[in-house]
C-alpha positions as semicolon CSV with decimal commas, in nm:
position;residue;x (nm);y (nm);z (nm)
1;X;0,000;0,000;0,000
2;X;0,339;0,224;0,069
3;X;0,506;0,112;-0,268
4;X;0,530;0,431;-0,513
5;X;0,762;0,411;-0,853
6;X;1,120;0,528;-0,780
7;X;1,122;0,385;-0,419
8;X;1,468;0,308;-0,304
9;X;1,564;-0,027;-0,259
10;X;1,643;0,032;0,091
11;X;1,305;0,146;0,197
12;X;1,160;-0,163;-0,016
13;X;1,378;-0,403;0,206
14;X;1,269;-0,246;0,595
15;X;0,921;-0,265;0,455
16;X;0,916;-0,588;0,355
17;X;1,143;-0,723;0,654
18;X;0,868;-0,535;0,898
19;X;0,644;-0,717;0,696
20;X;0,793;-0,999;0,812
21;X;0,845;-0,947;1,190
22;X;0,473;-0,883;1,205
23;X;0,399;-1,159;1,092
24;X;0,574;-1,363;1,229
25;X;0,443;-1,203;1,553
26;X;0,081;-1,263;1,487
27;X;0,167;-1,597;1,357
28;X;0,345;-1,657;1,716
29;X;-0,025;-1,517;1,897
30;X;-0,212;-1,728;1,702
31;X;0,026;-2,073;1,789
32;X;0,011;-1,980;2,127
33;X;-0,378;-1,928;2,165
34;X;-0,438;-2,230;1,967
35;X;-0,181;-2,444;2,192
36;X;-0,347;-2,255;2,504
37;X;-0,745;-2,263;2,439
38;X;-0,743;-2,552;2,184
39;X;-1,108;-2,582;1,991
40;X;-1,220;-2,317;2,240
41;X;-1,028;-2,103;2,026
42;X;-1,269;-2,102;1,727
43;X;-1,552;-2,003;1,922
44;X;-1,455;-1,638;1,917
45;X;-1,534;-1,412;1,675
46;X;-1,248;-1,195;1,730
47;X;-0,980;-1,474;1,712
48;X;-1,137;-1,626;1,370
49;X;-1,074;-1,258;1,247
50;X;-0,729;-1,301;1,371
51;X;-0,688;-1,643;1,201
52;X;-0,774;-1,520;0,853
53;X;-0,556;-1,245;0,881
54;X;-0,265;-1,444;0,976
55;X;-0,317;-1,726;0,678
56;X;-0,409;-1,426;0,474
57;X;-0,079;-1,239;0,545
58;X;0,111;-1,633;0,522
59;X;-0,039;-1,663;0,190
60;X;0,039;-1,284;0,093
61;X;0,412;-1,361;0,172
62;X;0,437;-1,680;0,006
63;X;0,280;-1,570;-0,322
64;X;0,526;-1,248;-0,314
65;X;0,812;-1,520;-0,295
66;X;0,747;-1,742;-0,513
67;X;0,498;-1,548;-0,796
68;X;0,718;-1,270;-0,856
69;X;0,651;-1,157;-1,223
70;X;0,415;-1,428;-1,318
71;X;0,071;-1,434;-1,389
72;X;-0,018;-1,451;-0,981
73;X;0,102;-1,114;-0,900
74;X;-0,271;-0,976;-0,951
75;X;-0,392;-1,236;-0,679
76;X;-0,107;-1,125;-0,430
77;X;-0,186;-0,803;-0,479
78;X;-0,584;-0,918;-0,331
79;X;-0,404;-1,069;-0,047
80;X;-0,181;-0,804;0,058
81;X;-0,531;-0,661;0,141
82;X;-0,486;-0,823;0,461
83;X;-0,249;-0,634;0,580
84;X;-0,518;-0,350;0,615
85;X;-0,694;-0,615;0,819
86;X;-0,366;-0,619;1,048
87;X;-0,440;-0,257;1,163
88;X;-0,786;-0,345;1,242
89;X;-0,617;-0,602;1,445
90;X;-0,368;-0,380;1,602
91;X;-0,587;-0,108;1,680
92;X;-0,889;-0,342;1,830
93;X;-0,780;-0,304;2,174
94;X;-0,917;0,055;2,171
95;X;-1,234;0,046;2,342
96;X;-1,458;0,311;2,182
97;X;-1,278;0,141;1,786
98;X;-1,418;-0,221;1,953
99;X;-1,756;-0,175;2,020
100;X;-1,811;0,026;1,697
101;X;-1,611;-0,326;1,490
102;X;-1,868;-0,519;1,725
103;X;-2,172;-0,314;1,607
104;X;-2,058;-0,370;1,235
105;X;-1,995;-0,744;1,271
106;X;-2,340;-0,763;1,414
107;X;-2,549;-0,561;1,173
108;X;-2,359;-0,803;0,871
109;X;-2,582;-1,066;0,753
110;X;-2,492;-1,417;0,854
């Protein structure tokens, strides 16, 4: 979402190595929960959110890897979408942002 034409190669690299360590990160949280509440895990809302933005952001990386200049770079630009998801995830914990992301997941048809 940062990436402009004439970027310097050395802001590319941070970005994409901050990329990276946040992953990594919420890849760690999500381990950890699973390992800690097992199945229980699933039965929030919240950490399903969290689960397909961590296999969205796996599957973001891994396409960036390995699709670079094919055909696929179209459908990693769709999943880089989840790193927009990330800042929901990362701003969450503020109170008033919560209960208005608990409003909208509640008014969405199921």
């Amino acid at each position: 979402a940062i990436k402009y034409d004439g970027m310097s190669h050395w802001l590319v690299t941070i970005l994409e190595n901050m990329n990276y360590f946040f992953a990594f990160v919420f890849n760690c949280e999500m381990i950890f929960k699973l390992i800690g509440l097992g199945s229980q895990y699933f039965y929030s809302a919240w950490n399903l959110f969290d689960c397909t933005v961590v296999i969205g952001t796996d599957i973001g990386i891994l396409l960036n890897i390995f699709t670079t200049g094919s055909s696929f770079s179209s459908a990693a630009t769709v999943v880089r979408a989840f790193r927009i998801m990330r800042i929901v995830r990362l701003i969450r914990s503020q109170e008033n942002i919560k209960i208005i992301l608990d409003t909208l997941v509640n008014i969405i048809p199921q």
